[in-house]
Every structure is written in C-alpha cells, then in structure tokens.
C-alpha positions in Angstrom: 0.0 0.0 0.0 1.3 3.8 -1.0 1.8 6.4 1.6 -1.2 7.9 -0.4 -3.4 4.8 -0.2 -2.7 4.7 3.2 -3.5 8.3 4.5 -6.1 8.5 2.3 -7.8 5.3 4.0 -7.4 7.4 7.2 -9.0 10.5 5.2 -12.0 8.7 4.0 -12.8 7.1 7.9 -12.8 10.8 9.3 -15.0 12.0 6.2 -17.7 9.3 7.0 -18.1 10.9 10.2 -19.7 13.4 8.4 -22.4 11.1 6.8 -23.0 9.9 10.1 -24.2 13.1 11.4 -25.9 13.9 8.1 -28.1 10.5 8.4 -28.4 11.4 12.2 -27.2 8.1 13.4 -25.2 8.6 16.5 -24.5 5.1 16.9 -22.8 4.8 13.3 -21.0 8.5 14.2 -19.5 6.8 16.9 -18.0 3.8 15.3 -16.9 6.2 12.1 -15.4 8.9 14.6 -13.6 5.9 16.7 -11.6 3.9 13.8 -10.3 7.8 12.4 -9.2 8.0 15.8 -7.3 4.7 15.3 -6.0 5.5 12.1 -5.1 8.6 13.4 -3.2 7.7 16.3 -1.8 4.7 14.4 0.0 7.0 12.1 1.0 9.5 14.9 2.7 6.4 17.2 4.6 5.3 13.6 5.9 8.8 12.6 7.2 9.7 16.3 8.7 6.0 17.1 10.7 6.5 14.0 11.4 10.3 14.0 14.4 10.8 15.8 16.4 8.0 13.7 15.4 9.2 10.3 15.7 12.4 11.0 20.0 11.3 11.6 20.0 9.6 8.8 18.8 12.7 6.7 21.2 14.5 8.5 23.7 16.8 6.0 26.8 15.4 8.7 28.2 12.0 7.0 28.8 10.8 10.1 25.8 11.3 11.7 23.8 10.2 8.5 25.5 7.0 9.1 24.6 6.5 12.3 21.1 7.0 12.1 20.9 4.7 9.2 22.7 1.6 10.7 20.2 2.1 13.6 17.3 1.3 11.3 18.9 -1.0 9.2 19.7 -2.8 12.8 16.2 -3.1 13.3 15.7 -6.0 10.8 12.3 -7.1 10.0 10.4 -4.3 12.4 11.3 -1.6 9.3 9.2 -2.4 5.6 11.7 -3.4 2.9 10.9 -0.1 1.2 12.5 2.0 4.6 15.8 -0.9 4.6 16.4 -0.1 1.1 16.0 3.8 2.1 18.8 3.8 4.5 21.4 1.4 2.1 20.8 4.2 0.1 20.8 7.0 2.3 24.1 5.5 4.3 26.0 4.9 0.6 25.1 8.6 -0.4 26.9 9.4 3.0 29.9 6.9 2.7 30.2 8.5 -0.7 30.6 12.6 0.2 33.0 10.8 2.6 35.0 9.3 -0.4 34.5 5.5 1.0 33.7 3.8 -2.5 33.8 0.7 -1.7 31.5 0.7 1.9 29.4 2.6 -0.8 28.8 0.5 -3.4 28.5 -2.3 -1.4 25.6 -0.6 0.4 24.1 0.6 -3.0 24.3 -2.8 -3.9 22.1 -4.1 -0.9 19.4 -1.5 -1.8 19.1 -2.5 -4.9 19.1 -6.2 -3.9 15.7 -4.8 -2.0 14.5 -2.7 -4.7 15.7 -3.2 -8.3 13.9 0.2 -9.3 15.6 2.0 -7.3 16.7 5.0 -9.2 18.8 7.1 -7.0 20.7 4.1 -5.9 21.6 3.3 -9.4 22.5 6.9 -9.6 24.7 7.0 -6.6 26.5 3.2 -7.9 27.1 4.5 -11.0 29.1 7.9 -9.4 30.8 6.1 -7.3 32.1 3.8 -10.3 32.9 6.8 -12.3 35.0 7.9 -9.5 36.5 4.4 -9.0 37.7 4.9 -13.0 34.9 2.0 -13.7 32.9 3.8 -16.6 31.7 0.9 -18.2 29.7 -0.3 -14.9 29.2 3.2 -14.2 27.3 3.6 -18.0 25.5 0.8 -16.9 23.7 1.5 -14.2 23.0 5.4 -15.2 21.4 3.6 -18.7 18.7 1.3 -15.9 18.3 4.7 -14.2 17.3 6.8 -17.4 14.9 3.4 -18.1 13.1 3.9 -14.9 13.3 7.8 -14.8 13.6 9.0 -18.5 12.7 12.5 -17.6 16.0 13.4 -15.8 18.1 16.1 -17.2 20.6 15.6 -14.8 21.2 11.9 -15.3 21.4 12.9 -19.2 24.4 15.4 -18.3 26.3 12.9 -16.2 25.9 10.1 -18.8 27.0 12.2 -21.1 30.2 13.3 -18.9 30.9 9.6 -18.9 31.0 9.4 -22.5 33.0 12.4 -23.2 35.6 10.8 -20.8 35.5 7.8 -23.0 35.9 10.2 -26.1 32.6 9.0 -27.5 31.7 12.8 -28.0 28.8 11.6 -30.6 26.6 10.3 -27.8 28.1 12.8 -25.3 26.7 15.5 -27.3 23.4 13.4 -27.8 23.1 13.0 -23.9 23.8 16.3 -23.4 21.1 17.8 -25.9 18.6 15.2 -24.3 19.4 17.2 -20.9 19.0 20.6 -22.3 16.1 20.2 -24.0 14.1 18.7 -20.1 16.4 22.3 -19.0 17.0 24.9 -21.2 18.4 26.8 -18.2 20.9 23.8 -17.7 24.2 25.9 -17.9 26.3 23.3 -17.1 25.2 21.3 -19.9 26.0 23.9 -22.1 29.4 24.0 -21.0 30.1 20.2 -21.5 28.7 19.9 -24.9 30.9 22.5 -25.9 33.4 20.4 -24.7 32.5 18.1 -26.6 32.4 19.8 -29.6 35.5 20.9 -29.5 36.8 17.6 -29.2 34.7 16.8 -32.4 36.9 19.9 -33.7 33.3 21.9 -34.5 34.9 25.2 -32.9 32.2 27.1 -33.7 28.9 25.6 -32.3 31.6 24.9 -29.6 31.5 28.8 -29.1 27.3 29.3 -29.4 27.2 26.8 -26.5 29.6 29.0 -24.3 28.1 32.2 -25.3 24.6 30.7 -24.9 26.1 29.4 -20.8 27.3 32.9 -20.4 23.6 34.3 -21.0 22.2 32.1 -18.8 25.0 32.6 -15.9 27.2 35.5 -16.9 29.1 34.9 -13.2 30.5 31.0 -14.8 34.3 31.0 -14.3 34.3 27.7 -16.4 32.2 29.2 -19.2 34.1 32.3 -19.1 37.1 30.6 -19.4 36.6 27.9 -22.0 35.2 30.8 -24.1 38.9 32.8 -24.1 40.4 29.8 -24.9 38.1 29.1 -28.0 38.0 33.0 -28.8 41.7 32.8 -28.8 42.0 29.4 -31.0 39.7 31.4 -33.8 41.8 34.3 -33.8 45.2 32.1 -34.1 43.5 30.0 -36.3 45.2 27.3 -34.8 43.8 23.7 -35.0 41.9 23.0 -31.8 43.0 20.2 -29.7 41.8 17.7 -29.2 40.0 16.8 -25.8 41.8 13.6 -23.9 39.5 11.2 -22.0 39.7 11.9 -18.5 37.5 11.2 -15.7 34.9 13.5 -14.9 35.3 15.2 -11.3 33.7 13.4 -8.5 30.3 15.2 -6.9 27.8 14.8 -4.4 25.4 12.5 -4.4 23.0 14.9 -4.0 24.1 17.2 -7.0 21.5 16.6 -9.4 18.7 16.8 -7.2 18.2 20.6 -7.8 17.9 19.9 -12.1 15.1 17.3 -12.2 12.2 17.7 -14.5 9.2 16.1 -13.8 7.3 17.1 -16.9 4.2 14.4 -16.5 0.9 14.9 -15.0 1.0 12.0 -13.7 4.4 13.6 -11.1 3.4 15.2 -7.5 5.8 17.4 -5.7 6.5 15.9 -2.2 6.1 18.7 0.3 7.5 16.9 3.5 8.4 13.1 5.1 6.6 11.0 7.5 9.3 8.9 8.0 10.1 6.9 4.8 6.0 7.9 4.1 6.4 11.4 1.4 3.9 13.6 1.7 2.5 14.9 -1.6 0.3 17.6 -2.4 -2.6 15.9 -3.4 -2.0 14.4 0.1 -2.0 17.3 2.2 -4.8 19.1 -0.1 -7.0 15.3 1.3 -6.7 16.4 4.7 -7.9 19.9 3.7 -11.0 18.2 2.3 -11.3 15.6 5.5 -11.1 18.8 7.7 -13.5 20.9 6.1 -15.9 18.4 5.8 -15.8 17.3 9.1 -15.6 20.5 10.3 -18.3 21.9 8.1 -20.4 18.7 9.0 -20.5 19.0 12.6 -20.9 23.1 12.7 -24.5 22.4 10.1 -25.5 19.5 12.3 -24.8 20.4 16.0 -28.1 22.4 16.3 -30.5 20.6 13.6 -34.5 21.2 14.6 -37.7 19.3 14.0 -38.1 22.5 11.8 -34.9 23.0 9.5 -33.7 26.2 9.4 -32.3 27.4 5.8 -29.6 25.3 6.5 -30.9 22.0 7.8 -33.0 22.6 4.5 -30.4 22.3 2.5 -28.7 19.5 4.3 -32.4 17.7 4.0 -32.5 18.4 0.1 -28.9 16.5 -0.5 -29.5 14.1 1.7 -33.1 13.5 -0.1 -31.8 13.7 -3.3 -28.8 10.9 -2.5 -31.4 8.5 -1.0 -33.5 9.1 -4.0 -31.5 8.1 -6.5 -29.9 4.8 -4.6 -33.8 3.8 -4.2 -34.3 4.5 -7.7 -31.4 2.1 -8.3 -31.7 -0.9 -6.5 -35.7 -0.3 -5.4 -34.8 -0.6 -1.9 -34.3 0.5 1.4 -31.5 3.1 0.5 -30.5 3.6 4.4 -28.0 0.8 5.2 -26.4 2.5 1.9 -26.4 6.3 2.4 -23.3 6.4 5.0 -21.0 4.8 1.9 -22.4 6.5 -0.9 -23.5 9.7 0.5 -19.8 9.9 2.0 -18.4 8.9 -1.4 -20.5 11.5 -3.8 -19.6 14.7 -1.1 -16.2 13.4 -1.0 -15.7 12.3 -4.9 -17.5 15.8 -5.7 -15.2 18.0 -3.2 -12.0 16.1 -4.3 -12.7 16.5 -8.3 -13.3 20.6 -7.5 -10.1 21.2 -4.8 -8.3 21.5 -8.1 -9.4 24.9 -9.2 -8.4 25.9 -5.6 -4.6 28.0 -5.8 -1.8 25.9 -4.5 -4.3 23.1 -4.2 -4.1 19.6 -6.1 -7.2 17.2 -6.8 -6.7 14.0 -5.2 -8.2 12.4 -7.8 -6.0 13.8 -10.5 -3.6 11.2 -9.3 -4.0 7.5 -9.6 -3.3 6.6 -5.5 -6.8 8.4 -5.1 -9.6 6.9 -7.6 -7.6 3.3 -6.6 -8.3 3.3 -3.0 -11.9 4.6 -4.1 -12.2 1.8 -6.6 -10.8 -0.5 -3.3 -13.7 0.2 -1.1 -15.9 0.2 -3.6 -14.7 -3.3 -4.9 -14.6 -4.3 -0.8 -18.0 -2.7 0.0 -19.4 -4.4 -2.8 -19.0 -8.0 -1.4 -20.0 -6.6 2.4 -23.1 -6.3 0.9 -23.2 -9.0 -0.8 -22.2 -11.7 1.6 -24.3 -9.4 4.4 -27.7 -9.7 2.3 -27.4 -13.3 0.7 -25.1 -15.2 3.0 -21.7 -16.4 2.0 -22.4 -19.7 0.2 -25.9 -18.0 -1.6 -23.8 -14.9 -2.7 -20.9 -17.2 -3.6 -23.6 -19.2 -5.8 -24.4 -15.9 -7.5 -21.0 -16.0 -9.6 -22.7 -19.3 -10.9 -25.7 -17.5 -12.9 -27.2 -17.7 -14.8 -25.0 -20.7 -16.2 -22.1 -22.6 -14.6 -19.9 -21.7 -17.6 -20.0 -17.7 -16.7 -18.2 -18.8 -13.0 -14.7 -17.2 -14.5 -16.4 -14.6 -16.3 -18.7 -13.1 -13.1 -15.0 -13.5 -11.4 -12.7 -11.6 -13.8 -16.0 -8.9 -14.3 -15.1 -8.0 -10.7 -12.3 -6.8 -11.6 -12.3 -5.4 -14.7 -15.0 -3.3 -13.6 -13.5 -2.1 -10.5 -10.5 -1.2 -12.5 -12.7 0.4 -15.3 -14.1 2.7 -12.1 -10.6 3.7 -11.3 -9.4 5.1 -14.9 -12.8 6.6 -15.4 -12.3 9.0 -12.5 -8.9 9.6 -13.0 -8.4 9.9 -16.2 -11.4 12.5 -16.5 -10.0 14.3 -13.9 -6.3 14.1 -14.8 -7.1 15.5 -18.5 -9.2 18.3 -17.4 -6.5 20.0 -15.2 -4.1 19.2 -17.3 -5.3 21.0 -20.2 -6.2 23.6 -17.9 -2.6 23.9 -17.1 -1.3 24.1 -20.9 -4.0 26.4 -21.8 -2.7 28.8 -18.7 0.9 28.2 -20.0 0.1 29.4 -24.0 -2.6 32.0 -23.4 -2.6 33.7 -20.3 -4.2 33.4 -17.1 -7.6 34.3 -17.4 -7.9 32.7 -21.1 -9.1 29.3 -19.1 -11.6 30.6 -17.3 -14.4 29.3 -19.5 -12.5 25.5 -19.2 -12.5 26.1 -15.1 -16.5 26.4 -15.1 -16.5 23.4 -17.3 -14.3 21.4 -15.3 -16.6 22.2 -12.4 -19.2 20.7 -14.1 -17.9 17.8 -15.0 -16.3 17.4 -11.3 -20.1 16.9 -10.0 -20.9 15.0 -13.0 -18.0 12.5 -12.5 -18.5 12.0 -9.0 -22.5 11.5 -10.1 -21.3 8.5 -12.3 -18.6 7.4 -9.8 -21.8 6.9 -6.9 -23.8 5.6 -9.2 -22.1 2.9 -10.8 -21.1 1.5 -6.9 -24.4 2.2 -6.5 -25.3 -0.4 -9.0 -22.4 -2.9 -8.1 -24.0 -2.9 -4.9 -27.2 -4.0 -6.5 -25.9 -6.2 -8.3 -24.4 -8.0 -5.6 -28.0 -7.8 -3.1 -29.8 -9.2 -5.6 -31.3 -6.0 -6.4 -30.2 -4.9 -10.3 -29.6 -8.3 -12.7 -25.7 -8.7 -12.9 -24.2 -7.8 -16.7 
C-alpha cells in the first residue's frame, strides 16, 4: 500500500463521520469517529517511534547520516523493505561525500538487492564507479536509471560526462542535448557539450554553447574561461585540440537533485516526510477536504430542529436527493447505503473541484486516489453482498445464470472495479491538465471558461462514480440483474 493509499484510507474514515451526522445516526457517528481516531493515532505512534532515527539519517553530517541509518537497518524485519532499502541508500550517499567507495557500493548494492527500481541508488553506484575509473559499470547502471526515470536532465548530463571521458563525443553530445532540451536553463550542460564539440573539432557551435552558458549565468568562471580559450584558437587559427579522456570530477550525491524535470501529469511534488512515508500535495490538499468536511459537518449538524432552518433545508434536500437516487437504483431501502455512498459523492465531488483551488491539487488527479476509491468500492461491494445473501448464496451468485459464466462473473469483478478507477482519473487528470497548458500558451484568465466546465464535469463524474457502486451494490444484493 502507497503512503497515499494509506493516509487516504485514514482520510475517508474521518470523512464518513460526516455522513454519520448527516443520516443522524449517533450510533454509526461513533463507530466512524472511533476507527479515524485509530488510524489517526496509528499513524502518529509510527511517525514519532521512527522520528528521531530518520531524522540522523537525513542528517547533512556523514557521520551522523551513518549512524542514524545503521540504527534502522539494525532493526531487521520491524522496518518495511521499502524503509531498509531507504537507508542502504541514504548510508551509501553518505559513505560517498566521505570518499568510502567501496562501503558505498557495497551498500548501493544491498538497496538494490531490495528494490531493483531504485533509481537514486543506481545513480549513486554508478558515481561512485565513475569515481573508481569504472565507466563501463558506471554507464550501466545510469542507462537502468534513465529506463526507470527517463525525464532526468541531470542523469542525461552525467551520462554524457561519462562518454566524453570515453571520447565517444557523438553520444556525449546526444546525452547532453537530451538534458537541455528537459532544461534549457541547464548551464552546465551547455558548457560540457561544448566540450564536446571541441573535441569533435566543430569550434564554432563549440563557441554558441559557451556564449549561450554565459547568458544564462554570466558569473560562470568555467564558461568564461573555455570561451577565451576558443576565442583565442579562432583568432590564431590554430587547429583546436583535441579533448583527452579523462574522468569527470567526482560530486555529491545529492548534485543533481536541484535539475530534475518532472514534466508528467502523472508527477506530484513531495512537500515533506513521515518517516520513509512522502507527503504529496494531493496528500496534504486530502486532509484539507477531510477537515472541512468534518468540520463543516458538525458546525451544520450540532443544532438541527424538528423545523430545519435554511440550513438543515439544505442538508435535507442532499440528503433527499442521495437516498433518492440509490432507491431508484436498486428499489430498496437506500439507508444501510447512504453512509458509503452519501460519503463517497460529497467526498468524490469536493475532491474532483479542490483542483481549481490556488496551490491546491485534486486528489483524484492522481492515480493513488480513484484506486483506493475503486478499493472500497470493490470491498464494499462483497460486504453487501455476503451481508444480504449469505456467504455460500452470494458465492452461488458468480454461478448464474449458467455454470460456464463462473470465471467470467470473477474476472468482471475486476475489470469493472478497474474500469471505475481510470474513469475518474483519467477525467480528472485530463481536465487539469489542459487547464494547465492552456494557462501556460494564453494567459491566465484565457481558461476561465474551461475552469466552469471542469466544475461541471467534477459533480458529474463523482454523479457516475456513486452511481455505478451504487449499481455494483445491487448487483451484488440481488437488487439490479448482474451484466
């Protein structure tokens, strides 16, 4: 489970608490209120047990980043592999600013033993290689990271560094076009493929590079520099020379952190840790929506009369209207329903709008979000079931109206959970996304029409969403025919 499944699952407990006052059943309030509590405090106990340790083994001091990182990889089997193969990594980035290659790419080989995706330990293996002399393994393992993360500008430029020192200035200069055109600001990239060039003896795209590094960062010793040196070999008209393999300089292994582009829509900034857990965005703008909700929930229902005011009018009119349409459904009682489905419309609805909210992110615009939706929908879907027939006569149900459909009912299960997932998201996804590239070529007020569209079909998707589970759900009661 992601840290966004996870928080989210926390997220969606303390919504329902809202429903719960909505449907005014303290009982179910209770039991909603109590398991966010759990979750809650569950999370809480994690982060603070395993505060202190990470928090040395983030530490900018070598030393003390070592420390803190043997602690937890001490701890064995009480950390997830995903928080081992963190601290291998974080301890090799350490032994490497320290110059300890070989503790280093030992421990980068353990994380990756763990995790064989792992792209910043194939990062940090492959510098400490290069500064070892090994350029072949060092090639190697920046070619599996740019297969995992191909939208690295930084892992470009580096690659690229290794080939130059191999005097392979072809795919030098291909590597380090690749990385300018993810950065155009990249001034260091610019200064390299020079470099390159002028060991391909092309003086004078050699020169538009430097000139080009100077624009962007007209303090650059090194581009100033390189530039005298080629301004001086045109007006000599001497042959240039020719560029020796050498190794690239050694750097941190947190160098190319600052340069990486994360061009898709499908990339969240990470705002902060909970431990190994990152905290996204579309995270943090979940508890927004849990807060208000809950929040918002318990300030309309606190004082609700036999006599609604305007606003228990208006809380009576959703709540109608939801119960309405799950009767209309599966044609029965829609009570034992409204907590889930109430709670997943206001929350589906509210989570497909946050996006047109500054510095906010839709949850759903990210795939963590409609999955774990799609999960309790898929889970709910056999509570029901199992609750209304009984185990063996809602087992007996994948059996109709033939035997022969068995493994089709089964694998229709899934598929349609999954379908319920990429619905949401993807609708979502696309809307802000072309929202965003509209913003970037025409302004910011030129999407404005495209925002009250989006809102639209926000409540409309979330509409679908609650009704399709709504129809699972009859499906599996009994209630709608199964197809």
């Amino acid at each position: 489970m992601t840290g966004d499944t996870f928080i989210l699952s926390a997220a969606f407990g303390l919504a329902m608490t809202m429903t719960g006052f909505v449907a005014g059943r303290r009982t179910l309030f209770r039991a909603h209120a109590a398991l966010s509590i759990f979750f809650c405090m569950w999370i809480s106990a994690a982060a603070l047990a395993q505060s202190d340790l990470w928090r040395k083994c983030r530490d900018a001091d070598p030393d003390l980043r070592i420390a803190g990182c043997t602690e937890i990889i001490a701890r064995g089997a009480r950390e997830t592999r995903h928080s081992q193969s963190a601290a291998y990594e974080r301890r090799a980035a350490a032994y490497l600013a320290k110059g300890d290659l070989d503790l280093a790419i030992a421990d980068y080989d353990r994380a990756l033993r763990i995790n064989k995706n792992f792209v910043t330990a194939h990062v940090g293996r492959a510098k400490a290689y290069r500064d070892q002399g090994a350029l072949d393994k060092s090639l190697a393992d920046f070619d599996a990271a740019l297969a995992l993360e191909p939208n690295h500008a930084s892992l470009y430029a580096d690659r690229g560094a290794i080939y130059k020192a191999k005097g392979d200035f072809d795919r030098a200069i291909a590597d380090f076009s690749n990385a300018i055109a993810l950065d155009p600001n990249f001034t260091e990239a610019f200064v390299n493929r020079a470099a390159a060039f002028r060991g391909k003896q092309d003086i004078q795209r050699a020169k538009e590079d430097l000139e080009q590094a100077l624009k962007l960062a007209p303090q650059s010793s090194a581009a100033k520099d390189a530039l005298d040196e080629v301004d001086r070999l045109i007006a000599s008209k001497a042959p240039p020379p020719v560029t020796a393999p050498t190794t690239p300089p050694a750097s941190t292994a947190n160098a190319p952190a600052s340069r990486v582009e994360k061009p898709s829509p499908l990339a969240s900034s990470v705002l902060f840790h909970v431990g190994p857990v990152a905290i996204t965005r579309p995270v943090v703008t979940t508890w927004g929506i849990m807060l208000v909700l809950s929040v918002g929930a318990w300030l309309a229902t606190r004082r609700l009369k036999p006599r609604p005011d305007r606003v228990g009018a208006v809380i009576e009119v959703v709540v109608t209207a939801i119960m309405g349409q799950i009767e209309d459904v599966i044609r029965r009682d829609p009570r034992p329903y409204l907590p889930l489905l109430g709670t997943l419309f206001i929350f589906v609805a509210t989570a497909n709008l946050a996006g047109i909210l500054p510095g906010a992110e839709a949850p759903t615009s990210k795939l963590e979000t409609p999955a774990a939706l799609a999960l309790i929908v898929f889970i709910s879907v056999h509570y029901f079931g199992v609750r209304t027939q009984g185990l063996l006569g809602y087992l007996a149900s994948f059996a109709k109206p033939r035997l022969i459909m068995l493994p089709l009912n089964i694998v229709s299960q899934v598929t349609r959970t999954f379908s319920l997932m990429v619905r949401l998201f993807g609708n979502v996804m696309s809307g802000e996304f072309v929202i965003a590239l509209v913003v970037a070529l025409a302004g910011l007020f030129a999407p404005v029409p495209l925002m009250a569209l989006e809102i639209l079909v926000g409540l409309v998707q979330a509409y679908i969403f609650v009704v399709l589970a709504t129809v699972f759900i009859g499906a599996a009661i009994g209630a709608v025919e199964q197809g």
